[in-house]
C-alpha positions in Angstrom: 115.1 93.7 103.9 114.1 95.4 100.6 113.1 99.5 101.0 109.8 100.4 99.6 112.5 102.6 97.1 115.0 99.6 97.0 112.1 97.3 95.5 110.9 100.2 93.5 114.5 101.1 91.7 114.7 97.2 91.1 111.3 96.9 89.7 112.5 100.1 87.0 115.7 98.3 86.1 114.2 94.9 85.0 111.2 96.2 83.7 112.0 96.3 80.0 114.8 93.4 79.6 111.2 91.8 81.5 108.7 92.9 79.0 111.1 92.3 76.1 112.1 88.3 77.4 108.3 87.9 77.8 107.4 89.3 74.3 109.7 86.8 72.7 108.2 83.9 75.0 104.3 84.9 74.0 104.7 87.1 71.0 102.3 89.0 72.3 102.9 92.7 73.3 99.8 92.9 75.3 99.8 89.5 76.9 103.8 90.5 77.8 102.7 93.6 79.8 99.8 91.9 81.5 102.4 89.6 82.2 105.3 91.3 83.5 102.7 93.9 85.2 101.0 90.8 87.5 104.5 89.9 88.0 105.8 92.4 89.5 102.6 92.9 91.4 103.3 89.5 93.1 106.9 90.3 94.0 106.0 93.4 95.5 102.9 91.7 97.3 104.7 88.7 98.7 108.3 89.2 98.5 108.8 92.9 98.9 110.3 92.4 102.8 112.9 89.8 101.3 116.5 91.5 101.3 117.2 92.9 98.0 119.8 90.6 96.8 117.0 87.7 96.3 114.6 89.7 94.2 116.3 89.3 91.3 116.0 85.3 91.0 112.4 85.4 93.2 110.8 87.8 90.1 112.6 85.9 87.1 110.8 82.9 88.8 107.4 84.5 89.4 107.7 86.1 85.8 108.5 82.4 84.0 105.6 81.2 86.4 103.1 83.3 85.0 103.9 83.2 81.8 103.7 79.6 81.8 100.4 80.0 83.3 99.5 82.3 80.5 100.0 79.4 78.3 97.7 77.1 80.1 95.1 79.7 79.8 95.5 79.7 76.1 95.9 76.1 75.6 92.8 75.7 77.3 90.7 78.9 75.8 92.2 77.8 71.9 90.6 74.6 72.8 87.3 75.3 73.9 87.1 78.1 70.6 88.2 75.3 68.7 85.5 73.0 69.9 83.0 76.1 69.4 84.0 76.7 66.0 83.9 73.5 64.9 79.9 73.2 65.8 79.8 77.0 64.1 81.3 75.4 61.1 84.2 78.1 60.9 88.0 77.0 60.7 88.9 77.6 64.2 91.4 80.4 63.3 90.6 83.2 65.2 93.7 84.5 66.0 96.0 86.5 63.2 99.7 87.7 64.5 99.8 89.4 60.5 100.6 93.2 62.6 104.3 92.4 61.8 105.4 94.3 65.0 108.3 95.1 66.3 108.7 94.8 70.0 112.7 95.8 69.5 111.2 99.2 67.9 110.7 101.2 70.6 113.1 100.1 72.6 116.6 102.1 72.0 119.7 101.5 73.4 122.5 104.1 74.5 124.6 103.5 71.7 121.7 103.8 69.0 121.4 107.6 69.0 125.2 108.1 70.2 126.1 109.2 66.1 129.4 107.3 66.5 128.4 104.8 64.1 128.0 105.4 60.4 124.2 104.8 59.0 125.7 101.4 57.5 126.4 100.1 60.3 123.2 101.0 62.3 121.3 99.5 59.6 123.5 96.1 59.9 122.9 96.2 63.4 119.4 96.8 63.0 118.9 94.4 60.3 120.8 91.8 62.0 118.3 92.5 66.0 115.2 92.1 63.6 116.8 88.0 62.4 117.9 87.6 65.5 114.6 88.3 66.8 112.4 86.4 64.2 115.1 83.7 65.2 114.8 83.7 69.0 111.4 83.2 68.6 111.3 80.2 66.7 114.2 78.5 68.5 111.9 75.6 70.6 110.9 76.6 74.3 113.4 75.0 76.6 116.7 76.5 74.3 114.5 80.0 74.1 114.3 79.9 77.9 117.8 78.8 78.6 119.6 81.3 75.9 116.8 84.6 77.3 118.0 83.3 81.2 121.9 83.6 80.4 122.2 86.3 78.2 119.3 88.5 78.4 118.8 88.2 81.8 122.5 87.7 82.8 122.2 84.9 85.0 124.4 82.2 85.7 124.6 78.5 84.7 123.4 77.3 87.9 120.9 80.2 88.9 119.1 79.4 85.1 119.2 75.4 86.2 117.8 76.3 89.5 115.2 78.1 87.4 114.3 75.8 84.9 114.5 72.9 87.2 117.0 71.0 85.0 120.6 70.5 85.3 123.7 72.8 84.7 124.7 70.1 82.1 121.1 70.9 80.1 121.4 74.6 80.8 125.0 74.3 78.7 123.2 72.2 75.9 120.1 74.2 75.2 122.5 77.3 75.4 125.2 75.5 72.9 122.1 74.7 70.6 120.2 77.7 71.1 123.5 79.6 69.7 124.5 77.5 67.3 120.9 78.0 65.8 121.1 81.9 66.0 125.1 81.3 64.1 123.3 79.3 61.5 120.7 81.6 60.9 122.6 84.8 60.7 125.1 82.9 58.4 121.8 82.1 55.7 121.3 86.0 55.7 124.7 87.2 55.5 126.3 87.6 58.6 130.0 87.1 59.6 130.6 85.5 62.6 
């Protein structure tokens, strides 16, 4: 059984790989920390006596479950402002993503402000989070699920299967394709491999 400090310390340490997974999924910073906040209020609500080793795949579960429910709320709402608009006579497109921000931004890493690396090659690396980013985002929802599960959230073939409720075989192929995508893309702007 989880201490109130155990499930507090694990609630810290996923907190921004979970807010930065959930940015990509809605690009939407505020919809990401409503997200990641109700979350974690459900683990802590309903899980918090399990033993601490399980909290890792219960809150990537409850976190994919409510994003997914975000969606449904903004499939439906889009709908019904579409409807709306259309008696209104407007075009329906209420909603502009032209900020341009930057969710990686305020997010540093240990090795960013270590000086060991010459400006160059924190620019490159910089450059290259931004693509990757842009790219992430557009890669289509099962491969952007699958890649975010194994190598953001370091989880194994068959906890991300268990997850997504698909085989360790699809797990490999959206993962393959997912990458293959990112190599592609970073190729177009310059990249080595």
């Amino acid at each position: 059984m989880a201490s109130e400090k155990e499930l507090s310390d694990f609630l810290k340490s996923v907190e921004t790989k979970a807010f930065k997974r959930t940015v990509f999924s809605t690009r939407d910073e505020d919809a990401a920390m409503d997200i990641v906040q109700d979350s974690m209020i459900k683990l802590a609500e309903k899980y918090g006596q399990q033993p601490i080793n399980e909290l890792p795949l219960l809150f990537t579960r409850i976190l994919q479950n409510t994003t997914l429910d975000w969606f449904r709320r903004q499939k439906t709402q889009n709908t019904w402002i579409s409807l709306f608009s259309a008696f209104k006579g407007g075009g329906g497109d209420h909603f502009d993503d032209s900020e341009g921000s930057d969710p990686l931004e305020f997010i540093e890493t240990e090795n960013e402000n270590s000086g060991s690396d010459g400006g160059e090659q924190q620019l490159e690396r910089k450059q290259m989070a931004k693509i990757l980013e842009n790219e992430i985002s557009k890669l289509p929802l099962r491969q952007r699920e699958a890649f975010l599960m194994r190598y953001w959230d370091e989880l194994d073939i068959s906890e991300t299967a268990k997850l997504m409720g698909c085989s360790e075989g699809s797990v490999k192929t959206h993962c393959s394709r997912a990458a293959a995508s990112l190599e592609k893309a970073l190729k177009k702007q310059g990249f080595k491999s």
